[in-house]
N, C-alpha and C positions, 0 to 999 in steps of 0.2 A: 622763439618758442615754437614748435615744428607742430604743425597740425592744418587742418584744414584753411588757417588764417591767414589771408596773402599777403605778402612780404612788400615792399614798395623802395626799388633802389633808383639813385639818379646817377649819372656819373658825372663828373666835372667836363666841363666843356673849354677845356682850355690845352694846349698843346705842353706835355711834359714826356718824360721818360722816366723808367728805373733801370738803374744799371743791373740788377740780382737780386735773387730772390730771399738776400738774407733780413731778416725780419727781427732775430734778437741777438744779443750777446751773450755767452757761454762764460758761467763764472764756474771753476770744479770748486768743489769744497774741501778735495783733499781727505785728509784721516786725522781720526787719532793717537794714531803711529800705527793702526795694524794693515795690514792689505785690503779687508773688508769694509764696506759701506752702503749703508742705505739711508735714501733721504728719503721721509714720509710726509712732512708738512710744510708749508710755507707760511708766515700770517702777513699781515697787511705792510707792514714795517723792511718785508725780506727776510726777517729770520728763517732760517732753516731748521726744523729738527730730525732725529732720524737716530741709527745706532750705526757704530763704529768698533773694528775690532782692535784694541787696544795692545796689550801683550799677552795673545789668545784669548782675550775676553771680550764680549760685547757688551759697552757701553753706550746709554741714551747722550746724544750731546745738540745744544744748542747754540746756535752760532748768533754774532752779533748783523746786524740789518745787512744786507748785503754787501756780506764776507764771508769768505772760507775760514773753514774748522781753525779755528786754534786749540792746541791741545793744551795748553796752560790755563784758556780760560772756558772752554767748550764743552767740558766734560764732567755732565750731571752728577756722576756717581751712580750708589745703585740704595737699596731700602737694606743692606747691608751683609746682600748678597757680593756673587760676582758677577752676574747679570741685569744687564737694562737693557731695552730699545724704549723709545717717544717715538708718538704715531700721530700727535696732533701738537698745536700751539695756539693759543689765543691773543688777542691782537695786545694785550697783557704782556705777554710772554712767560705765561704760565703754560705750561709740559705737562700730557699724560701719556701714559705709556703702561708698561707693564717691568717688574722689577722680581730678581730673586730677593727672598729677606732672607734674616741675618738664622733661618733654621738649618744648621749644618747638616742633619737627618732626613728631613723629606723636600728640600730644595725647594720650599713654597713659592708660589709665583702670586704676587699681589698688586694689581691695580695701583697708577699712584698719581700723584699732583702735586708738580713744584708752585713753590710761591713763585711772584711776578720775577722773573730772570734771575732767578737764585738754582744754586746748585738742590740737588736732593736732598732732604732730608728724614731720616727714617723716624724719628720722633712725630713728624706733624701730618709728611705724606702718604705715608701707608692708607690706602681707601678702604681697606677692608675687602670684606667679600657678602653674600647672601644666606651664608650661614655655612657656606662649605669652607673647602682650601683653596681653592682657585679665583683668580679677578684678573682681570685686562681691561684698560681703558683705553676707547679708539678714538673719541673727539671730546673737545670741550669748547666751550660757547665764550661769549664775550661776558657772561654773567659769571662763570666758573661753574656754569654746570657739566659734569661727566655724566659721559655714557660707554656702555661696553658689553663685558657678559662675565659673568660668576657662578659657579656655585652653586646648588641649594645644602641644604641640610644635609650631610650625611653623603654630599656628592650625591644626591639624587639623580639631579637633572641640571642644566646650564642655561641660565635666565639673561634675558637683556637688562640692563638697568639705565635709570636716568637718576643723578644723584642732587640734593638741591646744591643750590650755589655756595662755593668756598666749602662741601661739609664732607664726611667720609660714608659711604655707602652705608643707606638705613634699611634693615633686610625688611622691615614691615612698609616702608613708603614705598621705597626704589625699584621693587621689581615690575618689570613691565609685560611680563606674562608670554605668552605666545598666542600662535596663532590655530591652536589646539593640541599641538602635540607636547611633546617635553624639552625639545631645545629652542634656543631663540639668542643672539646677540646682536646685538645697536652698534653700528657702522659709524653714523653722523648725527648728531642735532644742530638744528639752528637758533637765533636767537628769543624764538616765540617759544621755544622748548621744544618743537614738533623732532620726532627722533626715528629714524630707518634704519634698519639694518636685516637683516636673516631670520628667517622661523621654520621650524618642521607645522605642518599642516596634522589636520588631523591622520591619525594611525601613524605618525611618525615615518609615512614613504615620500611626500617631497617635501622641497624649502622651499618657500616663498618669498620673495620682496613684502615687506612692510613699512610704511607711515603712519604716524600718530598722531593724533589729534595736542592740539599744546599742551605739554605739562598732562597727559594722561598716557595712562596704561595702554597694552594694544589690544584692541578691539575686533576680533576674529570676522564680524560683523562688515567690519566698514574700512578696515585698515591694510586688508591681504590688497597690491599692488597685481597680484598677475601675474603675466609673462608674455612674450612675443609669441607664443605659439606653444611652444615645449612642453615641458613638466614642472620645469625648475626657474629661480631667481633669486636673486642677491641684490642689494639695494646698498650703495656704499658713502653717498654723500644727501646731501639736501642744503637749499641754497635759501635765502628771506623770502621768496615766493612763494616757497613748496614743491618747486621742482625737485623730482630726484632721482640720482643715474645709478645703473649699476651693470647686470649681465643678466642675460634671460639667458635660458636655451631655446635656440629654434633650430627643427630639425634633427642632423647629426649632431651641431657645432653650437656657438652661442656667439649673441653678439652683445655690446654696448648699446644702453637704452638710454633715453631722459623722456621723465613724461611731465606733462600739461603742467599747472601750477594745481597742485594738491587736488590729481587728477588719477586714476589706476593708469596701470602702463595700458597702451593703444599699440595695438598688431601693426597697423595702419599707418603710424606717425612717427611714430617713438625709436623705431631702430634706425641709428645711427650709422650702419654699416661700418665697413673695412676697410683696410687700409688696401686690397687686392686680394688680402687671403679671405681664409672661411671662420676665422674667431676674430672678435675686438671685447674689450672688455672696459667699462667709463668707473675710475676711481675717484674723481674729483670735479666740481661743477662750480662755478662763482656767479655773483650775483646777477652778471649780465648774460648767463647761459651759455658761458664756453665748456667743455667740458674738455676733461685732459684724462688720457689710458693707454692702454698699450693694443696694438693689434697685429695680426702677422699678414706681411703683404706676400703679393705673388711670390716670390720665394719662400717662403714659409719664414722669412728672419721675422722676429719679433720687434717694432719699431715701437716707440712711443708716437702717440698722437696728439689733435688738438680738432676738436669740434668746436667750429664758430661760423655764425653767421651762413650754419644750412649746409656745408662744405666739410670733409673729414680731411686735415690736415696730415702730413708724416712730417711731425718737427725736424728732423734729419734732414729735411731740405729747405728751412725756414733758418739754418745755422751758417755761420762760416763755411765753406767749402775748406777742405783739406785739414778741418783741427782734428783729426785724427780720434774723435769720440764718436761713436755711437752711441744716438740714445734709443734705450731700450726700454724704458716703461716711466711714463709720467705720472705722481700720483698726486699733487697738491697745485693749484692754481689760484689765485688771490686776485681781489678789483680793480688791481693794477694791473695785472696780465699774466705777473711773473709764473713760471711754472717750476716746482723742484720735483725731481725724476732721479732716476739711475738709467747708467750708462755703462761703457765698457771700452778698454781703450787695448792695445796690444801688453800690455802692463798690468792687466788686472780690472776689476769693476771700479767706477769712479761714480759718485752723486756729483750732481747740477744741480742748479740754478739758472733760468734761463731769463731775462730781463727784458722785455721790446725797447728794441732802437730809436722807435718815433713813437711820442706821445701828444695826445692833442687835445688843450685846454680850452674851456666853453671862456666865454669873454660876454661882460653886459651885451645888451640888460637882462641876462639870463647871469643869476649867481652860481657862483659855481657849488658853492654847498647846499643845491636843491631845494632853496626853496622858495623862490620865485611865483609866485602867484599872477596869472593874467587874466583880463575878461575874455572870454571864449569868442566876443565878438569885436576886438579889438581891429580883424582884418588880416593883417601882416604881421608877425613875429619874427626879427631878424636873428636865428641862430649861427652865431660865430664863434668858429677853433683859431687859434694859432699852433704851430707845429714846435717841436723839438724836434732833434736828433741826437742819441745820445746824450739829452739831459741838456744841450746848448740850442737853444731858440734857433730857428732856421726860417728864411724868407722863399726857400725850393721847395715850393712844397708838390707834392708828389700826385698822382692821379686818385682818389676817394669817392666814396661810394656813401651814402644817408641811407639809415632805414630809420624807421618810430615805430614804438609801441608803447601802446596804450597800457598802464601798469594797472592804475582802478579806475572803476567806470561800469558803463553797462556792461560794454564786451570788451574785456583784457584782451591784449595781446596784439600780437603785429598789423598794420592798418595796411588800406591801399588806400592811398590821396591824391591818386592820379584824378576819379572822379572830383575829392574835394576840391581841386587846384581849378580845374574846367568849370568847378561850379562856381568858385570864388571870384573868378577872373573873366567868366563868361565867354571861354576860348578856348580852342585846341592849344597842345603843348607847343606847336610847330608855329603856332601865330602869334607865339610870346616874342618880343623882339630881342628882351633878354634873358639871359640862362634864370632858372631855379636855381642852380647852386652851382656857382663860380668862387672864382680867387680874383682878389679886392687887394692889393697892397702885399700884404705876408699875412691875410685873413681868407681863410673859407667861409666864405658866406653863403646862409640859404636863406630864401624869405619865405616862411610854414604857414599857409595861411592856415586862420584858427578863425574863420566865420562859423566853418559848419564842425569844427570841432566839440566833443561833448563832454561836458564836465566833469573834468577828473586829473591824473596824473597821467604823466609822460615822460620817456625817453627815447632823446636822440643820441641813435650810435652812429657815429663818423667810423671808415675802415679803409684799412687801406691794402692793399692786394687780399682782400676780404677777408685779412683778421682786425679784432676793435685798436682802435686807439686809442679813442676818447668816449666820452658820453656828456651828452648835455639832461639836466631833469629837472621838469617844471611844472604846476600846474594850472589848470585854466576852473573859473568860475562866472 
């Protein structure tokens, strides 16, 4: 989490190499059956969603856990138009998106939501709208709540909405107003309900970034995010924290932002920079604050990115050397790592999937499903990974870096333990006889001390050529 709060890395002290810098595996998703593709979401599972152009039509399609499009079984339909695209997925595998229905006169486009891994259906899924003709839904939660933008009466004005769970857009609960002007749409929510997306300010001359408080309307007061400097901003995801990324303008240009955990954007902290050119723009953020977008480097081509761990990545050299893709804008990342993007090959646009090669699992007496509880003055806490490669356990394990942060507590966020370690041990780093964190067998081990640790939550992220692998998360009382 980028801000004033210092960071604390160690590196392994032990003699390795890597042969290249590829870091994941490249799965395409293919089509179904037209040339065109886009992939917009990824959920926890690997599913993809996204739209596909079929036999000149664009349909929403959802694919099974980490696999490419099949077009016999991938292919939502539509609310009984000829048009779909899906823009989000839940770890359900419930789709929302936006859809033509079955009006052959004015080609209405309505918001919609499949059931759990079911094809579309025009009967149940149609969301409705805010009292106009218009609805789009851009995410939905692990509750089944949507969010997007509709409509008012009469097409007045275009509202953001948050709809309750499993229900179809209610024009008297779900609008979430703006941030004084007449337009506003909802990007992301998370699973506390909190929802970001876009709003005209008042007199309707700029947009601003917005977050909301849970489960409530937006608050002109307390919820306008800012900007890096500019005029303008956009707000396109938000993660369980309250982190949320999007695009300011600063200056001529704009860049990708993530700010503090349900904090306004910071001039200061918060921009992410580029990839070498003068725009980046962050459409996706996951729970351990990687953020994935597109930015254009010194040549001006447009790369897909990955922000982690402090550092702006260009996926395009984190892949294969020579698979002949380009990726070009990454929009969905999940707490596994995976990222689904679009890309471009000499053949045409192609969607991805992009997987990491090494993953690194916490091992007692830290659990691995968080919840682990320790005395704060226990002394020593042994935190230990073992590695994969490609999903096969591996004894090579590679050169890794530790940071912690502090999740709740007094003061969230990234620690420095260099002092705690000197205090705990009663000694410089250099008069330790042996490492803070080495390899033991086919284990990375660190030993945390947690004397002067203060009561709360935490997590340890393991990385390795400083993107995550793993995470360990505990708490002390």
């Amino acid at each position: 989490m980028k801000s004033t709060r210092l960071a604390w890395y160690f590196g392994l002290l032990f003699a390795a190499s890597t042969c290249c810098a590829q870091m994941y595996r490249v799965t395409d998703l293919g089509t179904l059956g037209g040339w065109g593709i886009e992939a917009a979401g990824v959920n926890a599972s690997g599913q993809v969603v996204g739209a596909s152009l079929t036999s000149g039509h664009w349909h929403a399609f959802r694919t099974a856990a980490n696999r490419p499009i099949n077009a016999a079984t991938d292919d939502l339909g539509t609310l009984g138009g000829i048009y779909s695209k899906a823009y989000s997925i839940n770890a359900s595998g419930q789709v929302v998106g936006e859809s033509f229905t079955s009006d052959p006169i004015t080609f209405t486009v309505h918001a919609f939501r499949t059931a759990a891994n079911s094809p579309m259906n025009a009967a149940t899924d149609d969301l409705g709208t805010l009292g106009g003709t218009y609805s789009l839904a851009q995410d939905i939660n692990a509750s089944g709540q949507v969010v997007g933008g509709s409509t008012t009466v009469a097409n007045a004005a275009q509202h953001a909405f948050r709809t309750a769970a499993n229900s179809p857009i209610n024009a008297t609960t779900d609008d979430l107003g703006t941030l004084g002007g007449t337009w506003s749409k909802a990007a992301g929510i998370n699973a506390s309900g909190q929802v970001v997306g876009s709003s005209v300010t008042v007199g309707d001359v700029n947009v601003h970034a917005f977050r909301t408080a849970a489960n409530s309307p937006i608050n002109p007061a307390t919820d306008d995010l800012g900007t890096l400097g500019g005029s303008d901003s956009s707000a396109q995801d938000i993660n369980a924290s309250g982190q949320v990324v999007g695009y300011s303008t600063i200056d001529a240009t704009g860049h990708a932002f993530r700010t503090a955990a349900n904090s306004p954007i910071n001039a200061a902290t918060d921009d992410l920079g580029t990839l070498g050119g003068t725009f980046s723009f962050a459409r996706g953020i996951n729970a351990f604050g990687q953020v994935v977008g597109v930015s254009t480097t010194v040549d001006v081509a447009a790369h897909a990115f990955l922000y982690s761990g402090g550092v702006i990545y260009d996926l395009n050299n984190l892949i294969p050397a020579g698979s002949g893709l380009t990726l070009g804008d990454a929009f969905s990342i999940n707490d596994a790592g995976q990222i689904a993007g679009v890309g471009f090959m000499s053949s045409g646009s192609r969607a991805f999937l992009l997987t990491p090669i090494y993953k690194a699992f916490v091992r007692p007496p830290i659990k691995a499903d968080g919840s682990s509880v320790f005395k704060a003055q226990r002394g020593v806490l042994p935190v230990k990974f073992t590695l994969t490669k490609n999903d096969a356990h591996t004894c090579t394990l590679l050169p890794a870096t530790i940071s912690i942060t502090r999740t709740t507590g007094e003061t969230p966020g990234l620690i420095d333990l260099i002092s705690y370690t000197a205090s705990a041990y009663s000694g410089s780093i250099k008069l330790r006889p042996l490492p803070y964190f080495r390899t033991t067998g086919c284990q990375y081990v660190y030993n945390l001390p947690t004397s002067q640790l203060e009561v709360g939550s935490y997590r340890v992220d393991i990385s390795i050529k400083g993107i995550y692998v793993g995470h360990a998360v505990f708490a002390t009382k």
